[in-house]
Structures are given as structure tokens and as C-alpha cells.
N, C-alpha and C positions, 0 to 999 in steps of 0.2 A: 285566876280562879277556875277550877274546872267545875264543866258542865255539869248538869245531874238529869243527865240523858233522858226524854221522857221518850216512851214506842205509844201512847197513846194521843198524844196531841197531834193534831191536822198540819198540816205543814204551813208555811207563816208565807211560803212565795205566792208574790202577786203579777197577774198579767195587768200591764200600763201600754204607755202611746206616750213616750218621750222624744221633744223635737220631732213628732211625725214619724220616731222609728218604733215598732212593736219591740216591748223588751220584757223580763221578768224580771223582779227584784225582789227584794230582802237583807233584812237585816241577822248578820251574823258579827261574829269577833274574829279577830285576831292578836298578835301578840307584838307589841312595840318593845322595841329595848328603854325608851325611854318611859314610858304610861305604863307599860301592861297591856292588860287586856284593855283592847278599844273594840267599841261597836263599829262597825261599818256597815254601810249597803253596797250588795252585788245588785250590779244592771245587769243582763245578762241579752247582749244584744245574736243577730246572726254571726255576727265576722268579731265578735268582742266581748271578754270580762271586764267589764268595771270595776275598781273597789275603789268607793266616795268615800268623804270622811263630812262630816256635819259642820260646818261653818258657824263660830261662835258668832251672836249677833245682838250686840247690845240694845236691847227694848229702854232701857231707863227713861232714854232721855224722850223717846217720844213720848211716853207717859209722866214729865215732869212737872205739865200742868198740873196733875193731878195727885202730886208728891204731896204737898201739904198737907191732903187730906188723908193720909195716910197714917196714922196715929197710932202710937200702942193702944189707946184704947179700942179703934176700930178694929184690931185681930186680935183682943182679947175674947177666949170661950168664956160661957157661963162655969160656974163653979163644975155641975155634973158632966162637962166634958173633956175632960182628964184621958179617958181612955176609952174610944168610939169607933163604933164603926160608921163610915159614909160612903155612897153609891154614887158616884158620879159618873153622868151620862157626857161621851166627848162633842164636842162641837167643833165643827169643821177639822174632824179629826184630832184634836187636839184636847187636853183634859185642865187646861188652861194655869197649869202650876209651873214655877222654877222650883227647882232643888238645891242644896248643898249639902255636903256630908260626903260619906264613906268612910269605907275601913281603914281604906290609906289614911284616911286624915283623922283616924282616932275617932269618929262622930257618928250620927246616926245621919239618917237623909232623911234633912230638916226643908221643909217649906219653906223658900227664901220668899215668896215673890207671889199674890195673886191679881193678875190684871184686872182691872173691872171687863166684866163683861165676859167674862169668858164662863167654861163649864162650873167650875170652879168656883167661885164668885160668884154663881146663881142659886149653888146650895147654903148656903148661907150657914154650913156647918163646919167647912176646913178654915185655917188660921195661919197664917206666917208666925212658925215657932212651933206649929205642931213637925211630929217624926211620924213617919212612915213604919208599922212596923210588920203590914202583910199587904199584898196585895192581891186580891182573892184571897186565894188560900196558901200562896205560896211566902214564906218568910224571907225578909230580906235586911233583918237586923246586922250580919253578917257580911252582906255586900258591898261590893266595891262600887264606886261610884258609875260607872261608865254602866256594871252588871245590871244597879238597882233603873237606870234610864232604859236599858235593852227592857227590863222585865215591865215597864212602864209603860212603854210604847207600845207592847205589843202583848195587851190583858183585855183586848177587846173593845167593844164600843159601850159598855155598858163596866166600869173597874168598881169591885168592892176595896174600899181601904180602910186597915185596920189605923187608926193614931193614935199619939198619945201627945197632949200638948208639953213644951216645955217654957214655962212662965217665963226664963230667965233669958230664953234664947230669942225672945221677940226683940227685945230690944236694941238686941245687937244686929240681928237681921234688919231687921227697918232702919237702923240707922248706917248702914252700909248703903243700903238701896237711897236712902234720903241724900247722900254724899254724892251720888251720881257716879257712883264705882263700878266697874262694866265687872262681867263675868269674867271670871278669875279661874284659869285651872287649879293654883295653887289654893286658893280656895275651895274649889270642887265646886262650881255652881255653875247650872245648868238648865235651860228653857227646854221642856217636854214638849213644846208646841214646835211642828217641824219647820228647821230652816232649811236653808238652799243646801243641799249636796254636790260638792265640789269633785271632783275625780283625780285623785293623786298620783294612781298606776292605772294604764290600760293593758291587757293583753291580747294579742290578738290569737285568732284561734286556728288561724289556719296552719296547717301541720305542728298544733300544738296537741298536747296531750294532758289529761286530768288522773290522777291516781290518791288513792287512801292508803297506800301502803308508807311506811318508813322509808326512807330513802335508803336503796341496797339492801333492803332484808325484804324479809318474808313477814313481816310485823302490820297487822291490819288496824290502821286508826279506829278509834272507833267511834270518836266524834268529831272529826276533820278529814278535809283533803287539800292538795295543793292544785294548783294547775303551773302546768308546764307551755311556756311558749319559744316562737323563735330567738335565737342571739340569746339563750340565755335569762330571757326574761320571765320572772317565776313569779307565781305570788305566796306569800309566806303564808304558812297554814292557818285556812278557815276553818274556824272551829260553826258548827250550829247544835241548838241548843233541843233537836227533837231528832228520833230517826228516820222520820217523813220527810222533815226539811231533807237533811245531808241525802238519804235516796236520791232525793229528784233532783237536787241542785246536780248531784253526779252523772244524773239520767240526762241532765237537760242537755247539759257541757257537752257530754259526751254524744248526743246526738246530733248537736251543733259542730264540733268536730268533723263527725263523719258527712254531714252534709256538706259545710267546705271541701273536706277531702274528694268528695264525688264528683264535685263541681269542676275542681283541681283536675280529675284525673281524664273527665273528658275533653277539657280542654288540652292536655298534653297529648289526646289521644287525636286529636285532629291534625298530629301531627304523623303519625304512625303508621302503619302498614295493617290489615286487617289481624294477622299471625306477631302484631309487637304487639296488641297494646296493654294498656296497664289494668289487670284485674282490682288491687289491691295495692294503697298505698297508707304507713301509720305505724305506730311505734306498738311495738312488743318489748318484752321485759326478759334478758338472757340469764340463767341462772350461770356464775362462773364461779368455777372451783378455785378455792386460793388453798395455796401449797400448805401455808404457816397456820390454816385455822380447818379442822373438821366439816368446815359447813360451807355453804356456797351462798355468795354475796350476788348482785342483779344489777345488768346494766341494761340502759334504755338503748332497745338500736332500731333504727326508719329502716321498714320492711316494705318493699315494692315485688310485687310478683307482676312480673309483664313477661308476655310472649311464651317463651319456653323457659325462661330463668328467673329465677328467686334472686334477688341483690337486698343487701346487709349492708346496711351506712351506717355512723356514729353520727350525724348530722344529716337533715334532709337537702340532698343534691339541688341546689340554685342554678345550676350553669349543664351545659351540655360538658364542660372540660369533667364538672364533676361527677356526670351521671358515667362516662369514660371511664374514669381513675375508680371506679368501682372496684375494692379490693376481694369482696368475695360474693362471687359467685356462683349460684349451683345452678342446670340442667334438672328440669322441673322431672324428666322420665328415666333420670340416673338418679333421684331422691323418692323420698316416700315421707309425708305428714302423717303424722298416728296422735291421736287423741291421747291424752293420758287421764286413765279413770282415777274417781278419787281418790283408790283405797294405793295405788301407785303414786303419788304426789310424795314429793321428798323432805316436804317440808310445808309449810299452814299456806303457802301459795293455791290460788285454786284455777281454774280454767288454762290450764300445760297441755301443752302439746311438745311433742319430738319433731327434729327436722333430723333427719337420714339418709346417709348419701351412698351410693354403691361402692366407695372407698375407705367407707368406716367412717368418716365423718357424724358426730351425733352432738344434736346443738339443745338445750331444751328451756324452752321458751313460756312464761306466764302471762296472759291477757289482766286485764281490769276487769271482765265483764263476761261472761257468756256468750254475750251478744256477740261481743269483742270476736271471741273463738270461732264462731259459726258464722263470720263476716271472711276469717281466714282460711278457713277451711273452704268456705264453698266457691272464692274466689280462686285455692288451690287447685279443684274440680273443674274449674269452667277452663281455666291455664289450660291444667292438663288436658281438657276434653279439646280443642280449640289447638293444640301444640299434637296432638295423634294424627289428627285426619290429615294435617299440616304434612306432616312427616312421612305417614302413608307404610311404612314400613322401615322393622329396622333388622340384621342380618347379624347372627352370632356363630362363628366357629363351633361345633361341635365333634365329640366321636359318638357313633352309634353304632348298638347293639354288641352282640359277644367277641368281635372281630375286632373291633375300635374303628371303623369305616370313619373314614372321615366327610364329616358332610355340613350342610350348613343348616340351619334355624331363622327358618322367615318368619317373623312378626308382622304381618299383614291387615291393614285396615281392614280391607274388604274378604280377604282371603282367610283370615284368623293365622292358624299354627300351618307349618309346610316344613316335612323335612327334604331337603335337597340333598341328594347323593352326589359327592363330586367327583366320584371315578365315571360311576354311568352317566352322568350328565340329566335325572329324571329326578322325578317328584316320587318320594320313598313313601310320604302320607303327608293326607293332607286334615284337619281337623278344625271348626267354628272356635270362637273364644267361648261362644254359647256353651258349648258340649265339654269346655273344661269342670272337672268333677272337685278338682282340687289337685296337693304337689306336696311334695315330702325332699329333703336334702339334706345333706351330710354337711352344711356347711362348706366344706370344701369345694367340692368340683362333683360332685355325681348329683343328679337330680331326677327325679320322676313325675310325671307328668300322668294324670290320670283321667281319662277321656271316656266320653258316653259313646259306645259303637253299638247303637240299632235295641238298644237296652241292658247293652252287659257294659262293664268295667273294662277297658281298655289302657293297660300301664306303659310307659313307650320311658325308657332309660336311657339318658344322657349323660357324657361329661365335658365339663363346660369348665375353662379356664378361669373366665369372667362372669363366673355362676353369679354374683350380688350385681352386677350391670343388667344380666338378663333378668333377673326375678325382679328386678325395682322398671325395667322397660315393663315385662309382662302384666304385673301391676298396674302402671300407667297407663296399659291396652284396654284393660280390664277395667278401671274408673272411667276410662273417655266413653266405651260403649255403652255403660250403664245411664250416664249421664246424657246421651248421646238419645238414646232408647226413652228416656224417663225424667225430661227435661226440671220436671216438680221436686224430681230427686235433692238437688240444691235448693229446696224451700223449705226440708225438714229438716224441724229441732234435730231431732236424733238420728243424723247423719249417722250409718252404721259404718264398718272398717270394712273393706272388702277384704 
């Protein structure tokens, strides 16, 4: 059955204290191969998704004292209630009816069952044999069994129900319940009053990941998500049934995530040197071009940025053997991260970014989230800023000026720009990173450098072999000072490109 998306309803997740752990939950579906659509609850603990399934739970027999008294005539309506509305108030959460029917089963959802005592049973206007055929205002003549319970459950503390009696179907209903027949899926009947929730799948969430996208495309769910865990362990798409809910259920996930991961990373880092350790650990989404199809398909790959290097896994590294066999690796001040605005996105993917390397390397990557982006980004920053001072300078072969003089190019923390003459052995100029004005190049090898001297424009021309090694170091000089200078820098949304 698909949803019928509501943006105005409140979202249905609740904060609890299960066994002593603080957890949120809610009811959503999912899709069985065997039922269809089933209701579930997510628990939605720190280190764990839950999805429960409701334990059928045979009431009859405790209630069989009181079978006898149980008569077609006692849930017979007066004549004028044929087709009514009633208001029932729940009690102990509970609105005190079974059901049977659905669409699967060709029927409407019929009133199997009213316990004495319950909400139900105190209005003295619902009947075993009446049909269900709104609740509030929402119709559910159409629904499937498992739908018309989700829709049941969760109409408030106060349900209007539209019915209508069916004379014929009393009899058959009572005299099932009078046989001491337990609840039957093949029948479709079902207790509204909540039983024990059992837990079928757990996931855990540590270096796991949650996404709404289609698996491999650029395709935005737009009433589900999955969640992604270790070894493989997945949960089959959650659908919910408002855009409040799915927001937050994806807000919560994903902030639970990242708080394991934080937790993950300091402790790894207690092992590290002040210049390793890990900014940044969590799955990004690769956009990769396939030869046979015009468009580009999306793999999940575990992105750790530690020390001065960016590392790329298809799996998140367990063992030191594995963090070793790391097969790709960049050098955080021979790369460059660039935002990709929207109106550049290649496809309905949103929150990309470019990874770019000084040897042509170009990788490009989609977040889940915003957040997601400006988590990687500013972890790239702090890398970078943290891997400059570290490094202190780094030295580029150059020719300079109309001669071709051969000389060198210091990259200097403290010093900024220094040309070095290597015939005379001296410092040819020296210049702050400050007082860089901006740079121009051919791509190739010649590059210009344009310097603030005492208020004028100062151009100083270079050519450089490894011209994309030095403009992606200078760069890197360039981010660590700012960063360096303007620590809050890394606290704003709209991190600009230098």
C-alpha cells in the first residue's frame, strides 16, 4: 500500500525509558515478501535500531468466563444504528477493540471482539459486527489490514469512528470468539490494545550509515529510508507515513551515528601522535561513471581523514593489517575539496563535493545531509590546518624571471612566499601569504603570483614543472592560515572556497 504522505501532521516519534535505556520510538512499515506491508516499531536506542514486530497474543481464553454472556443479542444495535458516528476516549492507551478484515481478505475491518471493560464497552454504542469505515476523517474502506491497525493506533487519544453495522457478520464473529479460536493471520484479526513488542533485526550503528536515496542512483525516496550497518546488516526500507516523522527518524539516526563515530575516533586517537590523528571518519557516496550507460551509478566508500592523508575503504578498517592495506591514498596538501554548488550537481544528488588531487585525480562525492558536508569539509580544514604547521615548509623547483634563473620557491609557515636564487646562494624576495593579491596560469607551467608591495600590485612570474603540486600546496598554506587566524572560521554554515 503506498503512503499518502501527509507535510502537515506532527510527527508520531516518542521519547520512552525502555529496560532503563532512554530510546525513541514509533510505528512505521515495512515490506515482507511474505504479508506485505507490516507495521513495525523502531526503538531507536544510542548504539542501536530496533525493528519490533507485535506479538500475537490470544485474550479469549482469559475472557472465557465471560463467553456465555456474550450473545448476538448483546451486540446487537438498535434499529437507528446502521451507520454512526462514535467517539471513543482510549484507556490505558488502548481503545479496547479487535479487528478482522481487509483488503487482502476481500472484507471490510469488522469488529471482532469488545472486552468488557475497556474504552469501548463503556460507550455502549460500538458492536461486534459493526465495520469500520473512517477514522476521523481519514477513510479506510480500502485498507489493508496491518494499514487500517497502523491508522488505529495512532488517531489520538480521543478517535472519531465513522460505522456501519453488518447484521450478518455478528454471528459468525461471536461464534468464532465463543469456539476459543485464537487470532488467526489467515483471518486477519487483530487486538488494537498494545501487546509485548518483540525484536526481530537489530542494527547497530556504529560506523553504520542511514540514507533515502535508491540504492546506486541519484533517486530521492520520498517516503522511506534504509539504514545501513556492519557485515552487511541492513534494514529493509522504512516507509513512514508523514514528512515530520521520516525528517526526524533520519535526523535522529544520523546524529546517533555521528556521536558513535566521535566516540570511535577519540578513542582511536589515544592512540596516535598529535599530527595523526583522525579528523573525520563515515561513509560518503562516490558517483562512478559506467562505460555501458550515460549516467553515473554510487558507491558507499568509509572516508577517514587523519594526519595529513584522506584514506578511501569499501569497508570500515577493523584491524591495523587493515588500516595498512589501505589502497587509496591522497596527501591532504597535494589535494584540494571544493564544494559543488547546486546549479553544478550532475544529477538530483544534492550536498557534492570534488576531491582533487595534483596529478588529475578527480573523485566526486554526495553526502545525505548538509550537515553531512560541512562535518567533511571542516574536518578537511582542521587536517589541513594541523598537517601546514606540522610540515613548516615545503620547496618547489622554479625558473625565474626573463633569463630562466634557476631558483627555488619556499612555502614557509612563518616566512609565507621566498624566492631563493640558486647561482647566488640569496633570498631574491621575500613576501607574507597575507599580501598574496591573487594568481593566474596557463595550466601548464608558467604561473603569476600577484603581491601587495607597500600599496601597488606586485606580479613576480614563474615556471614551474609541477605547477598543480604547488598551487594545491599553496592552497593548503592559504586554508591553514585562515583557519589558523580565525578559529570560528570552521563553525560557519557557509564555509567560503578560498
Amino acid at each position: 500500500m503506498r503512503l499518502n504522505l501527509n507535510s502537515t501532521e506532527e510527527s508520531d516519534i516518542k521519547e520512552e525509558c525502555l529496560d532503563g535505556i532512554k530510546a525513541r520510538t514509533g510505528l512505521v512499515r515495512v515490506n515482507d515478501s511474505n504479508r506485505g506491508s507490516l507495521t513495525v516499531r523502531l526503538v531507536l536506542t544510542l548504539e542501536c535500531l530496533k525493528l519490533q514486530k507485535q506479538e500475537v497474543v490470544d485474550n479469549h481464553h482469559s475472557s472465557s468466563s465471560s463467553s456465555s454472556e456474550d450473545t448476538v443479542d448483546n451486540y446487537q444495535p438498535s434499529p437507528n444504528y446502521y451507520l454512526r458516528y462514535v467517539t471513543v476516549a482510549r484507556k490505558n492507551g488502548s481503545l479496547g477493540i479487535s479487528v478482522k478484515g481487509g483488503q487482502e481478505n476481500s472484507l471490510p475491518i469488522l469488529i471482532s471482539r469488545i472486552p468488557e471493560g475497556g474504552a469501548a464497552y463503556h460507550t455502549k454504542r460500538l458492536f461486534v459486527g459493526d465495520a469500520i469505515i473512517k477514522v476521523n476523517d481519514q477513510l479506510i474502506t480500502n485498507a489493508c489490514h496491518d494499514a487500517a491497525l497502523h491508522i488505529l493506533r495512532n488517531s489520538g487519544n480521543h478517535v472519531t469512528l465513522l460505522v456501519k453495522h453488518y447484521k450478518a457478520a455478528a454471528p459468525f464473529l461471536l461464534g468464532a470468539r465463543g469456539n476459543g479460536s485464537k487470532n488467526n493471520n489467515n483471518n486477519g484479526e487483530s487486538d488494537t490494545e498494545d501487546g509485548p513488542w518483540t525484536d526481530y533485526l537489530i542494527i547497530p550503528l556504529m560506523m553504520g550509515y542511514v540514507t533515502r536515496y535508491v540504492q546506486g542512483t541519484d533517486k530521492l525516496r520520498r517516503n522511506g529510508f534504509e539504514v545501513h550497518g556492519m557485515n552487511d546488516l541492513n534494514s529493509t526500507i522504512i516507509h513512514c507515513d508523514n514528512v515530520k516523522s521520516l525528517s526526524e527518524w533520519v535526523k535522529l539516526i544520523s546524529e546517533n551515528i555521528a556521536n558513535l563515530s566521535e566516540i570511535q575516533i577519540k578513542l582511536y586517537n589515544l592512540n596516535f601522535g598529535i599530527n595523526e590523528k583522525i579528523e573525520y571518519m563515515g561513509w560518503v557516496n562516490e558517483g562512478v561513471l559506467n562505460n555501458n550507460h550515460p549516467w553515473q551509478s554510487y558507491c558507499a566508500r568509509f572516508m577517514i581523514i587523519r594526519g595529513r592523508d584522506v584514506l578511501l575503504f569499501d569497508t570500515p578498517p577493523m584491524s591495523i593489517t587493515e588500516w595498512l592495506d589501505c589502497g587509496v591514498v591522497y596527501k591532504l596538501y597535494e589535494s584540494m575539496l571544493r564544494l559543488v554548488k547546486d546549479a553544478e550537481n550532475v544529477d538530483q544528488r544534492q550536498n557534492c563535493f570534488l576531491l582533487q588531487t595534483s596529478n588529475g585525480v578527480s573523485r566526486y562525492f554526495s553526502m545525505e545531509t548538509k550537515q553531512g558536508l560541512l562535518d567533511v569539509q571542516c574536518a578537511w580544514h582542521r587536517s589541513i590546518c594541523t598537517s601546514m604547521m606540522h610540515i613548516k615548509s615545503r620547496t618547489f623547483y622554479v625558473l625565474f624571471g626573463n633569463n630562466q634563473q634557476p631558483s627555488n620557491l619556499i612555502l614557509d609557515w612563518d616566512n609565507g612566499f621566498t624566492l631563493y636564487d640558486n647561482w647566488t646562494n640569496s633570498n631574491v624576495w621575500t613576501y607574507k601569504f597575507s599580501e598574496l593579491r591573487g594568481s593566474s596560469d596557463d595550466h601548464i607551467s608558467r604561473l603569476k603570483l600577484h603581491f601587495n608591495d607597500n600599496g601597488c600590485i606586485e606580479t613576480k612570474e614563474l615556471v614551474c614543472q609541477d605547477l598543480q603540486s604547488l598551487l594545491f600546496c599553496v592552497h593548503a598554506f592559504l586554508t591553514a592560515k585562515v583557519v589558523s587566524v580565525d578559529p570560528s572560521y570552521l563553525n560557519t554554515e557557509g564555509i567560503q572556497q578560498l
